[in-house]
N, C-alpha and C positions, 0 to 999 in steps of 0.2 A: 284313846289315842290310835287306836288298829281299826282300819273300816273291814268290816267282815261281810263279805259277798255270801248269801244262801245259795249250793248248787240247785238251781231250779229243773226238775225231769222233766224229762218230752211228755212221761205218761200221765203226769197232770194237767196238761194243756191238753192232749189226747180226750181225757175224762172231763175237761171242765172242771178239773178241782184246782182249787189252790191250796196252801199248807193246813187252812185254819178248815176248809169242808174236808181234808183228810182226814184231820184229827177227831172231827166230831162224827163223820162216818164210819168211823173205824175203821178207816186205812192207813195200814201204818206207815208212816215213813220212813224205809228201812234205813234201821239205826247201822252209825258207824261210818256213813258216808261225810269226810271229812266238813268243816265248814274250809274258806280261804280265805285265808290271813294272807297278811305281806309277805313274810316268810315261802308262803308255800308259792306266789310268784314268780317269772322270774327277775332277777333283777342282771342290771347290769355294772360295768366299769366304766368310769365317765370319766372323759378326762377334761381337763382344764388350762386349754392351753394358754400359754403364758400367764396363768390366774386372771386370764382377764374376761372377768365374770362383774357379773351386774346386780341387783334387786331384781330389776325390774324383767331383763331376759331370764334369768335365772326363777322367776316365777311364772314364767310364761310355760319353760318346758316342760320345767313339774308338772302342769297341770297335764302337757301334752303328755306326757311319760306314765303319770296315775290313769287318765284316761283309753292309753293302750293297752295297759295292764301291768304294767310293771311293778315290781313291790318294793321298790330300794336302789338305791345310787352307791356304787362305789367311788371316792372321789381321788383319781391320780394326777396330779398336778403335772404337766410337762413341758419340755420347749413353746414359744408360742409363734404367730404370725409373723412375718415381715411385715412393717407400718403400722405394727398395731402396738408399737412399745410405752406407748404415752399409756396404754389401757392399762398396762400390767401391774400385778399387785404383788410384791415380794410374800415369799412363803413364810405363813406363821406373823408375818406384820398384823397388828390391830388393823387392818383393813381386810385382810386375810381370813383372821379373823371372826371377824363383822359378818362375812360370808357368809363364813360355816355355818354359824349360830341361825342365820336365816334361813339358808339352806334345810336344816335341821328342823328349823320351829315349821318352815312353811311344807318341807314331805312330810313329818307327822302329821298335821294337822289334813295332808290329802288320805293319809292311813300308809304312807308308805316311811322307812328308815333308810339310814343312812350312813354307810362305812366310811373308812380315811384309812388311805395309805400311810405307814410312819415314815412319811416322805415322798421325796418327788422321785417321778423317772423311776430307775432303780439301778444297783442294791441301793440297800442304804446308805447316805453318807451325806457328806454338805459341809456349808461353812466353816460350821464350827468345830470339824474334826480337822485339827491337824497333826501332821508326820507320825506326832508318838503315839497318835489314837488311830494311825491310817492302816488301812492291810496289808499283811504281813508277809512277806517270803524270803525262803531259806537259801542263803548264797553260799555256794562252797568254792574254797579254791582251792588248787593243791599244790603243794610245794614238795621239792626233791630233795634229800639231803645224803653225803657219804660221809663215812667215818674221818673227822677233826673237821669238817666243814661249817661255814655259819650262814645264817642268812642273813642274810647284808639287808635284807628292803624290807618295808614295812611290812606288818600283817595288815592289809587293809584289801578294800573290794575294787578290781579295777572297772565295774560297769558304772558306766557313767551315770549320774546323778544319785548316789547310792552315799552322800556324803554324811550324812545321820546312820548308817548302816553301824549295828552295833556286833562287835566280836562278842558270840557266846561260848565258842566251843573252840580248842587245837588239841589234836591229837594225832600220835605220829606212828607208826604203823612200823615194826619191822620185819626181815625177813624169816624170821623166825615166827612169830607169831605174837613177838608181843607185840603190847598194847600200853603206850605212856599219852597220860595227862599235862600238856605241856601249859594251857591255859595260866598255871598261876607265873608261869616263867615268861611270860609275856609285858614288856615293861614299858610304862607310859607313856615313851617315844613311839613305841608298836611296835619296837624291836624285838624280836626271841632272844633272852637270853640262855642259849641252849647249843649243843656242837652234840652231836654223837660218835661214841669212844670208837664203834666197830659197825659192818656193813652198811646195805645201805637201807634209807628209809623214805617215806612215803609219809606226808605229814598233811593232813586235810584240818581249814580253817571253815567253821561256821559261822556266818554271819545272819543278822535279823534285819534285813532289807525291807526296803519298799516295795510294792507293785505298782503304786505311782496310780492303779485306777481311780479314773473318777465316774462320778456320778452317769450313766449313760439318760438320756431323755433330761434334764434336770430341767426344771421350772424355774424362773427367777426367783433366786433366795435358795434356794437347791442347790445351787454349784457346790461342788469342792470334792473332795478327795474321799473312798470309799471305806467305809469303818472295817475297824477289823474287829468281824463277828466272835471270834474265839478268845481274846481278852473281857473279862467282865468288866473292870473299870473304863476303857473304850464303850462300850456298851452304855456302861450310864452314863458318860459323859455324852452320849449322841442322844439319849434319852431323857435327860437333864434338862437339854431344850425345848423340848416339848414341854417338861413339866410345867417347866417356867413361863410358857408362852401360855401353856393352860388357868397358870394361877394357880396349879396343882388341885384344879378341881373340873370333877365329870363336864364332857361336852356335848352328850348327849348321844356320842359316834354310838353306832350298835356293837359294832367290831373294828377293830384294828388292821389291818391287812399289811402282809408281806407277801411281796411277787416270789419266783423261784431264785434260788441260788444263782444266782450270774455274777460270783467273784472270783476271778480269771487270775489264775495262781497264787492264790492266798497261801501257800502250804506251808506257815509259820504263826508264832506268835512269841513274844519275847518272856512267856512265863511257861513254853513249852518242855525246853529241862527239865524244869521241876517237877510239873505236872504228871512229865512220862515216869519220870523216878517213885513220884506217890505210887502212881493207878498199875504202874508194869512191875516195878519192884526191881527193876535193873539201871545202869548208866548208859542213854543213850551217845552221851558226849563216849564214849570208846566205838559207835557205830556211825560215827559221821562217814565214812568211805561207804558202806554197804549202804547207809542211804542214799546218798549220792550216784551208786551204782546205775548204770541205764536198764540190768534184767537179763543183759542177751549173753553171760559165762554161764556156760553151763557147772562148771565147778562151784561157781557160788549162788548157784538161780535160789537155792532152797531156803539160804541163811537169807538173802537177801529179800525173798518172799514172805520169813516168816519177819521178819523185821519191820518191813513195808506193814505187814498185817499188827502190829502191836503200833504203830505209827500212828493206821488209819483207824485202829479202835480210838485212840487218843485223840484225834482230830472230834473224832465221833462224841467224846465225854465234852471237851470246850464246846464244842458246838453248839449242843444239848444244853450243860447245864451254865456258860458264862452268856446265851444269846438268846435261843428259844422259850427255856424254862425261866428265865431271868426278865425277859421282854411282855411274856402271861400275866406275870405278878406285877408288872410296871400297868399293864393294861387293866388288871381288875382291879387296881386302886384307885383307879379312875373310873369305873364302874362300868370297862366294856371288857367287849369277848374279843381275842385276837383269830385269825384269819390266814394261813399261811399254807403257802405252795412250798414244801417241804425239796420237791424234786431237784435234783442239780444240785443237792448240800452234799459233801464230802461226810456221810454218816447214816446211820441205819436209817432208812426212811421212815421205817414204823415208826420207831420212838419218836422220831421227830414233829411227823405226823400225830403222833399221839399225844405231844406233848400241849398240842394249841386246845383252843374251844370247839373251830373249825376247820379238817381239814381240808385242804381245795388242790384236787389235781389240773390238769390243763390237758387240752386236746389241740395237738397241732397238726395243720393239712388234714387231708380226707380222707375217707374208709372209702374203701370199694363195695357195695353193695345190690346185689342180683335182683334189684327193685323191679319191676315190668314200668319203661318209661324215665325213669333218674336219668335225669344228664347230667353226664360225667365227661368233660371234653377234657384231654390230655395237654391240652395248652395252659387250661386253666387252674391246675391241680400244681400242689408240692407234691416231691415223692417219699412222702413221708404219710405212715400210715398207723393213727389213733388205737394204741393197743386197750383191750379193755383189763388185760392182766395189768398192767401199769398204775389203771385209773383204782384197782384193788388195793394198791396200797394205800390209799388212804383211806376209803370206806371199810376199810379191814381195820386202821387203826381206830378210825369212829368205831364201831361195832364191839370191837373188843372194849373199847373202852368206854360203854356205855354212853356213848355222844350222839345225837338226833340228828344233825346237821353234818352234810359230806357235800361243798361245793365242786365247781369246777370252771375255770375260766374256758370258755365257750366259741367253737368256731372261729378260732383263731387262722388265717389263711384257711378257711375252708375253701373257698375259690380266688380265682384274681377278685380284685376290686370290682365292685359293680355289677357283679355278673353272679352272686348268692341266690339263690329262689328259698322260700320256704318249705318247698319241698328237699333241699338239698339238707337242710336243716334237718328237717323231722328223725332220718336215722341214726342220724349222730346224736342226738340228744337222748335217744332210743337207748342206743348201746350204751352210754352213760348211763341211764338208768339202770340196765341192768347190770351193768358194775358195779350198783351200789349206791352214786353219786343221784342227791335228791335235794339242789341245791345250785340251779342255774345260774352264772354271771356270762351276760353276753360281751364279747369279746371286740366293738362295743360301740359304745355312743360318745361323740366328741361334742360338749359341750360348744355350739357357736350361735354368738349374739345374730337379733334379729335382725340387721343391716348390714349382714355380709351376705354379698350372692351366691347365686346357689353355682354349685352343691354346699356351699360352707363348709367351714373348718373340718378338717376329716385328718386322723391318723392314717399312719401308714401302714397298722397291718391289720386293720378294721373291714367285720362285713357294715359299718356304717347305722348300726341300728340307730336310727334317729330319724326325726320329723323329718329332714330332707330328701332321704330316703322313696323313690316314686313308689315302694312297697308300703310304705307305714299306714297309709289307709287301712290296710287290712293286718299290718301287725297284733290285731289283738284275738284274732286265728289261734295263732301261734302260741301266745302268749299266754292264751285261755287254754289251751291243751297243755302248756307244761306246766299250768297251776293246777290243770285237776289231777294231772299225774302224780303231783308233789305234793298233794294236799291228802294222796294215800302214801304214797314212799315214806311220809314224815308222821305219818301214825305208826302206832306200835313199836314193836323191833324186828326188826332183819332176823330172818328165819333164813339162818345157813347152818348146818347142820356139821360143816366137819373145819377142822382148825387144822391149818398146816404150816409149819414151823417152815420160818425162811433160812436158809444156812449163809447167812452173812459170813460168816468166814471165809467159805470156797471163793467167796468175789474179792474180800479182802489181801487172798492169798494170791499175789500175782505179785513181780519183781518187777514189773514196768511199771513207770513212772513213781510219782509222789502221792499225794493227795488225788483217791477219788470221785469226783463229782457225777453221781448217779443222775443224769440225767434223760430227760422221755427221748431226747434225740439220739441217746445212744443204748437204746434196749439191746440191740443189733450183736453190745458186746458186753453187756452185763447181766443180761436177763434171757436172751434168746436161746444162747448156748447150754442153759443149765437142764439139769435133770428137776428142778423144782417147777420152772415153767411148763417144760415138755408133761410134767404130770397136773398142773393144772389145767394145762390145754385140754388134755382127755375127761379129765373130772369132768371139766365144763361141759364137753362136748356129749356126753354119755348122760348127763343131766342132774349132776350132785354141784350142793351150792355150798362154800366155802370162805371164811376169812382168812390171812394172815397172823402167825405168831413169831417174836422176836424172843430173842433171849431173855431180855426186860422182863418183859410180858410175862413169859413161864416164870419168872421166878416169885411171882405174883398172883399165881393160878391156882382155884383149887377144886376139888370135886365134891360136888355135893348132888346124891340119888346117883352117880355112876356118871354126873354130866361135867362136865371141865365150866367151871364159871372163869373166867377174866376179871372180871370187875363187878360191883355192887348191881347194876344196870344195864351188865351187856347180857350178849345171846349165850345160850345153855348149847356148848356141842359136847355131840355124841361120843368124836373120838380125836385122837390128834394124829396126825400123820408127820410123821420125818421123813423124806425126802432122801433118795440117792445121796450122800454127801460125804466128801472126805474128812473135814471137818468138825470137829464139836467140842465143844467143853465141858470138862469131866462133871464142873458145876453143874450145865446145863443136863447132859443126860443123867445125873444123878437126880433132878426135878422132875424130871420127865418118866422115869422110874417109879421117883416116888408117890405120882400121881397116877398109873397103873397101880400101883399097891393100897392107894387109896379110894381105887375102885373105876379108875377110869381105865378104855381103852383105847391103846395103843399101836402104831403101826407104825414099822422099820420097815421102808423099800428093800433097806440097807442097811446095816448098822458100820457105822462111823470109822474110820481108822485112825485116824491122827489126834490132836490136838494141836490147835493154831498157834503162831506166837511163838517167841522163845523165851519167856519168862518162866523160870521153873522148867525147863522143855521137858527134862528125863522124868523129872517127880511127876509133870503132870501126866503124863506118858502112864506113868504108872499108876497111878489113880484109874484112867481110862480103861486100860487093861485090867484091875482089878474089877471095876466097874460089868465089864463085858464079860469079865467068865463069868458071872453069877447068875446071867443070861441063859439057863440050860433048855432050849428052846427043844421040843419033840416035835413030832408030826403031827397035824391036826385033820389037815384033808389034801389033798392032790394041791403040789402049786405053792404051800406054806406052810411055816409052823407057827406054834405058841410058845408063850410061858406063863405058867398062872403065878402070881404075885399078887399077897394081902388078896383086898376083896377084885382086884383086875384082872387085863389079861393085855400080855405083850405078844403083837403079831409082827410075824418076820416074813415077809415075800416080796416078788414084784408086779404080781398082779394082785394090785391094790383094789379093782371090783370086785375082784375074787372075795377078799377078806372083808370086805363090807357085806356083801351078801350074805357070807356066811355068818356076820353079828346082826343081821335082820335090819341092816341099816339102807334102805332101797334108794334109789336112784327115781328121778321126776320120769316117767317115760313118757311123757308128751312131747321129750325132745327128738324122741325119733319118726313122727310128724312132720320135721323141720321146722316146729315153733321154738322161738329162744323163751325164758322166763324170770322173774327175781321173784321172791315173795316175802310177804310181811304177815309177823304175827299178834293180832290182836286176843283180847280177852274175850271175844264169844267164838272166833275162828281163825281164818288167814285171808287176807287177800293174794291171789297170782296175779301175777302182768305178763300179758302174752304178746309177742313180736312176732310179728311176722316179719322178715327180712328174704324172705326166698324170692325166686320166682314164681310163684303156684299161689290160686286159690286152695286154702286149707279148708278141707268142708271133712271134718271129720269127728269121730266119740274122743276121751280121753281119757285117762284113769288117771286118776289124781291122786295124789299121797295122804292127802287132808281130805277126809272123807266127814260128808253133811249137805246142806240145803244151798245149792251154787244161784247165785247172780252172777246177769254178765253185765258189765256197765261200761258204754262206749266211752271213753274220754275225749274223745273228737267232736262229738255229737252230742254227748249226754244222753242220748235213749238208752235205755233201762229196762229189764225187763229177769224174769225167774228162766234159766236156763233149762232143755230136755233134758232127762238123766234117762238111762238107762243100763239096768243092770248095774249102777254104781258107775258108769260110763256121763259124760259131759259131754251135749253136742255141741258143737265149739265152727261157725261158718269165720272166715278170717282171711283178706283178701292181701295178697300182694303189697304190701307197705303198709298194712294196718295194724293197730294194737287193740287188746282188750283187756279188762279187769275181770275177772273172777273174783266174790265175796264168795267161803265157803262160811256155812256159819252154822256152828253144831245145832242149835236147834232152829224149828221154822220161823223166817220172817214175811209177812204178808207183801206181797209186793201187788200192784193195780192192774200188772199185766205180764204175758208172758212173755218171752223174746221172740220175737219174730222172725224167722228162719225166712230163706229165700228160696224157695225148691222147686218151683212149675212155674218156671218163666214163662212169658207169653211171645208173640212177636213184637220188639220193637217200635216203639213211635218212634219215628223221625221227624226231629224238629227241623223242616227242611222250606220253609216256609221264607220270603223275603226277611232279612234281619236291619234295623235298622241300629247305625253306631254314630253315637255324640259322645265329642271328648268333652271331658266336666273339667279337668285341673292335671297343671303339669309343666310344660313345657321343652324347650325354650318359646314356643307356641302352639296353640291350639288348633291341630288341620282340622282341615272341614271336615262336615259328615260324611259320612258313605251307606249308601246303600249299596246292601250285600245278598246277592241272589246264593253264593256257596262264601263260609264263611272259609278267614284266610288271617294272615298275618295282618296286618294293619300297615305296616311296611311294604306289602308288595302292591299298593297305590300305585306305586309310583310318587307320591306327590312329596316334595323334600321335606315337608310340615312335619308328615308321620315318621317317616324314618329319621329323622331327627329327633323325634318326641318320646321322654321319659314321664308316665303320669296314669293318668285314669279315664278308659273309654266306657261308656254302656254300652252293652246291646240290648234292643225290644224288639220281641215278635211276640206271636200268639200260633197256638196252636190248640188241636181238639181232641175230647176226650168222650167218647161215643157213652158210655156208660161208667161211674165208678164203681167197679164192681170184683175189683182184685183187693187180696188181703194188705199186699202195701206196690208202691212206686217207688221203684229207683230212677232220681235224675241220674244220667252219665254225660258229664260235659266233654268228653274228649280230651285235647289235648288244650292245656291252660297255661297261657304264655303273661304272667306266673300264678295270679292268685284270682280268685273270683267271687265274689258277692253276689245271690241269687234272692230275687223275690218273685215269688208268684202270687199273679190274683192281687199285689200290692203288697202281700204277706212277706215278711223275712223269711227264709230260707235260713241264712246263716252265710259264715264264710265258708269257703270251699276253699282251702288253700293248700293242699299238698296230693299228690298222690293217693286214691285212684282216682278224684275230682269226680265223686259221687256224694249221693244224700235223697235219703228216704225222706219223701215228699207227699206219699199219700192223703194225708191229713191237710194239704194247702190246694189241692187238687176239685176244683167243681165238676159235674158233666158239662158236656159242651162246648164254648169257645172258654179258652186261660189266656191269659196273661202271663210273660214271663220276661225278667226285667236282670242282665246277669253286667255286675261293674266289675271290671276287669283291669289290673294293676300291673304292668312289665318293668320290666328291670331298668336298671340307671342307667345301662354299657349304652345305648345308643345314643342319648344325649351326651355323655363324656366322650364319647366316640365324633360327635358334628364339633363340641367343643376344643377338641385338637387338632382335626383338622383346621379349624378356623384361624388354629395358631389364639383359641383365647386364653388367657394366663387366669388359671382358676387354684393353682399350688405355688404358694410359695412361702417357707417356713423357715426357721431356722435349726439347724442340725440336721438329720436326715432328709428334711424336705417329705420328698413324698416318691416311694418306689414301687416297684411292681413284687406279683411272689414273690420273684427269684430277686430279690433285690436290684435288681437295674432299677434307670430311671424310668419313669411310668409315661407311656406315652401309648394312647387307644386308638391312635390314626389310623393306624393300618389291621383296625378290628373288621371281620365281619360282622354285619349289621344282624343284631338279635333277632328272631321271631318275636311277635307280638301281638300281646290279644289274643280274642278267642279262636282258634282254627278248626275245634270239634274234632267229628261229627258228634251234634248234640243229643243225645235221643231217652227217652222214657221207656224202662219198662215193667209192667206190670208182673208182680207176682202172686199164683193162686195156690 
């Protein structure tokens, strides 16, 4: 069912071997270099607009999509076309389908899979939920009363369309401090029947309202109103549908997918009462006022903050276990894995995150990066910037919980429309990796039939990965580097060494607002500000590699050899670290104690003061405190103390390198190089992945933590070769926006050749020779050729052909090579307006598609006259650019339409006109 690609080395075309004269020569093919599967791919998110999908297109682009390298379709059904409504196929209809099943049999049978959303658009919702299955929120109202007073009017909600709004809660409030339950005095009419004998009173009604959201993007058959995720029976009955449309049998989906949380004041559910009663142990109906509170008395910020915080754990358990954990079990009955962007859910991310098969973060707008050459035009950017702390929380959850797989939907608004390059790509995909995430969706490709003109169907917050695309020629650049990257990140396990406890409570404890939605858009105020972030920041940067721990988590942890295990499958850390934090639970640091005692160790920034919540406040109070004197911490060295405990030991300080060094727990020093890293541990050694993201050629030794026989293996390239060591030192050359693998592998593996450093350059060849340029494919038409004495944009002709033109030019010349007689040849194409395909002599070269638009060449290299043949691919802006000026109508949709970044309407008229093509200077040079 899986086609599996062998990576093929440069140093066997080098040598004249293939696999099978390796094998019998006794050169080994060093083991552990992954095969690539679909999996290790990347794939993307396809959407289907109006479902109106074919056999017959629908087979077409499969074939396109397996042949650029893609390994898998995620399928999200959403609004479709204007004119095109005869096409469309209702969701989940027997034509719908009919699709899938196709869909399904014909990417297997290319070696690729295939996800499905549990619905259209998003969040979830649709037809068949109605009112009493819709999302949920909490209305208060308040009423005045003085002593012999009544209230004459109903108990009901005056916001309009709230007429299903169900009273759970009255409760009246006096100036003394009581507190009366008036609910049962409440009579059929919705009259109170109630008067108070003396003062006055304050009387707040709860109600379980609507939010009235629907579906946003929804696909025909998709409409209707948005489930409310925190009821379990809501749940199955939106799950129900599916079943039933399945037959209640497998459809062959790989995974199930849910987008991020985007349910826009949900902060109820009509079995919340009860719920809070089980899980908190107290009556929230006596705190209707302090919930409803806005935050800003200082008198009551504390009660009302710790109230909010037993609220938002409570949102946190419906969430978990009537949605996430409940929705798993729906999907392995069916016999797939679910898929879910955890972010934006009102509840502990971890768990929630931990809760699926696969977790998937998301990356919105773009990172700044100190590349030599990255365009980054400030027109074309959100100002929003891709944290890699963020994308930790889900690959912390995989990790801990022994899970292979950490997606991430991809390049979302990486630039305006039109205007992405693959190199703009490569760094972001980069810092995803070393976050953890080894599990590409690109952000994406919009399913459109083969008789709609170009550009075809296109979402609106799409870098457009698709055949129409004037880049897709060479998308499989691209494509082929995130599968060799993935095809190591997805071996072994994630070697991070230290666990550090998140202090959800400190975010929970806040008296503003209701329910909160941890979203990536608002790091700014839940994650920026904390003492948890500011110490991962450093971790990171000083070169220690780390996951995330929940309170879940700990209560599930245990030590075995002195190491913290998580789970059956996850990674072994050294130590656990607690964070600055006001917060904690006497349960949780009494776990975290006990696992010091049982030989793990431990590190307090800070040790804790509070306890969250008011459930039990003073008992738990006290637990806490008793908990903490037992703590008799002494001195150990300058900067901190200990406490020895059972076979452990509990460290107290705030310089947390301090305390590590002094447990012999070292730190990556490669990072003070300026290279970033993640690494993976296999059974003969580890692999590193090295980034360069600076501006600097790194030409330097390294010392590594994992000490043995290093390979470095290009992923860009694939050349391959046995790394210099010195003194236990790694020579490591690493240019400006480039990556590398390091294989450390305790004992020797034969490799066919060594790595070939670049160190006694010679003088440049200048390929400065007449260039000749023919456009092959593109349009809106093909300009003429040009002949080019200095090469240039292709646009600065002059002639409206070119500057109008999105597609693919060649350039040919030749040029000479007096002797081959240096150890290798670097091509450097200059500057590449965006991607380029080189042959020499006839020979593939490969694609050149990102930053530094180099490629060792020696081996395609004759003496005397070359040949040299480079196909060059520019961006879409300039064709969508002629096409509005011309006033031609290429969008038009229904719902959103089609908009820019910043959501305005999208109109490229008044673009300037992109560089294009090759502009150089090209040149060769030799090193000896």
């Amino acid at each position: 069912m899986q086609t599996k690609i062998f990576i093929l080395f440069t140093f066997l075309y080098t040598l004249n071997f293939n696999l099978a004269d390796a094998q019998t020569s006794g050169i080994e093919k060093p083991a552990g270099w992954p095969i690539i599967e679909n999996q290790m791919k990347p794939w993307t998110r396809w959407w289907w607009m109006g479902n109106a999908v074919n056999d017959k297109d629908l087979e077409l682009v499969l074939q396109q999509y397996s042949q650029a390298g893609l390994g898998g379709v995620e399928i999200t059904p959403i609004y479709g076309a204007v004119g095109y409504e005869n096409k469309y196929i209702n969701f989940l209809s027997p034509e719908w389908l009919s699709a899938l099943h196709f869909t399904v049999t014909r990417a297997n049978s290319l070696g690729m899979e295939v996800d499905m959303n549990t619905g259209t658009g998003w969040p979830f919702g649709g037809p068949h939920i109605k009112p009493e299955n819709a999302a949920t929120k909490l209305i208060t109202r308040k009423f005045t009363l003085n002593a012999g007073e009544k209230l004459n009017e109903p108990i009901t909600v005056k916001e309009d369309g709230q007429d299903l709004a169900e009273l759970q809660a009255l409760t009246a409030y006096g100036e003394s401090g009581e507190v009366l339950n008036l609910f049962p005095l409440v009579q059929v009419s919705k009259l109170l029947n109630w008067s108070p004998t003396s003062g006055r009173w304050e009387i707040y009604a709860a109600f379980a309202g609507k939010t009235h959201q629907k579906v946003k993007r929804a696909a025909p058959g998709g409409e209707g109103f948005t489930l409310d995720h925190l009821d379990s029976n809501s749940v199955n009955v939106y799950l129900k549908r599916f079943a039933d449309a399945f037959g209640k049998r497998p459809q062959g989906v790989r995974a199930f997918f849910n987008d991020s949380y985007e349910v826009y004041g949900a902060t109820w559910t009509p079995t919340f009462l009860a719920h809070f009663k089980k899980a908190r142990g107290y009556d929230l109906e006596n705190y209707i006022r302090e919930l409803a509170d806005s935050g800003n008395n200082d008198s009551t910020r504390e009660i009302v903050a710790r109230l909010k915080s037993d609220y938002r754990e409570t949102m946190d358990e419906l969430l978990l276990e009537n949605f996430t954990q409940n929705w798993t079990n729906w999907a392995h009955n069916l016999k797939s894995l679910t898929k879910n962007q955890s972010h934006g859910s009102p509840g502990n991310l971890l768990d929630l995150y931990g809760a699926v098969d696969i977790p998937e973060t998301e990356i919105f707008g773009s990172s700044y990066f100190p590349i030599v050459g990255l365009r980054r035009d400030s027109g074309d950017i959100r100002n929003v910037d891709p944290d890699p702390i963020m994308s930790k929380f889900a690959s912390s959850a995989a990790n801990t919980g022994g899970k292979t797989l950490i997606s991430s939907e991809t390049f979302t608004w990486l630039t305006e429309h039109f205007k992405t390059s693959f190199s703009q790509c490569k760094p972001e995909v980069e810092q995803l990796f070393l976050s953890g995430i080894n599990h590409i969706f690109y952000h994406g490709t919009t399913n459109s039939p083969s008789n709609i003109p170009w550009p075809g169907w296109l979402f609106y917050a799409s870098v457009e990965m698709n055949p129409n695309n004037s880049l897709w020629p060479q998308a499989k650049g691209l494509n082929d580097y995130i599968a060799r990257c993935q095809s190591i990140l997805q071996s072994g396990k994630p070697d991070n060494e230290l666990l550090i406890y998140w202090p959800i409570y400190d975010v929970w404890n806040n008296s503003k607002g209701m329910e909160m939605t941890l979203k990536v858009h608002d790091v700014d105020k839940w994650l920026h500000p904390t003492s948890f972030y500011k110490l991962c920041k450093q971790l990171s940067k000083i070169g220690y590699s780390f996951d995330f721990a929940s309170d879940r988590l700990l209560r599930k942890t245990t030590v075995n050899n002195k190491l913290l295990s998580t789970s059956e499958n996850g990674t072994a850390y050294k130590t656990l670290i607690v964070p600055e934090c006001e917060m904690i639970n006497p349960e949780t640091l009494d776990k975290i104690i006990g696992l010091a005692y049982n030989g793990a160790i431990v590190i307090f920034q800070q040790l804790p003061k509070d306890v969250p919540g008011l459930s039990d406040l003073e008992e738990r109070r006290k637990m806490l405190k008793a908990s903490l004197s037992k703590l008799t911490f002494k001195n150990s060295a300058p900067g901190f103390k200990q406490y020895v405990t059972g076979k452990g030991i509990i460290f107290l300080g705030n310089n947390i390198e301090e305390i590590l060094n002094f447990n012999r727990i070292k730190r990556e020093t490669l990072v003070d190089s300026g290279l970033e890293f993640t690494r993976r541990q296999i059974a003969s050694g580890k692999y590193y992945y090295l980034v360069n993201h600076s501006s600097k050629l790194i030409d330097t030794t390294l010392s590594l933590n994992e000490k043995g026989y290093v390979t470095i293996l290009d992923p860009q390239t694939e050349v391959i070769g046995t790394a210099t060591k010195k003194e236990n030192k790694v020579r490591i050359q690493i240019s400006s926006g480039q990556t590398l693998f390091l294989r450390v592998d305790k004992s020797p593996k034969t490799t066919a050749s060594y790595w070939v450093y670049l160190d006694k350059p010679e003088k440049a060849i200048a390929l400065n020779k007449q260039w000749f340029l023919h456009f092959t494919k593109g349009g809106p038409e093909l300009p003429p050729d040009q002949t080019l004495n200095t090469l240039r944009s292709w646009t600065d002709s002059g002639d409206p052909k070119s500057i109008a033109f999105a597609g693919t030019g060649v350039y040919s010349s030749t040029f000479n090579i007096e002797s081959k007689s240096a150890k290798e040849y670097v091509l450097d194409l200059g500057k590449v307006n965006e991607s380029a395909r080189v042959w020499i002599n006839g020979k593939e070269v490969g694609i050149i598609w990102s930053i530094p638009f180099q490629a060792r060449i020696g081996k395609f290299l004759i003496p005397g006259k070359n040949t040299i043949k480079i196909e060059v691919v520019n961006l879409m802006a300039n064709r969508i650019r002629d096409m509005d000026i011309k006033k031609i109508k290429w969008k038009n949709y229904h719902e959103i339409n089609f908009v820019n970044i910043n959501y305005k309407d999208f109109d490229a008229s008044s673009w300037k006109v992109m560089p294009s093509g090759l502009t150089g200077p090209v040149s060769i040079t030799p090193y000896y």
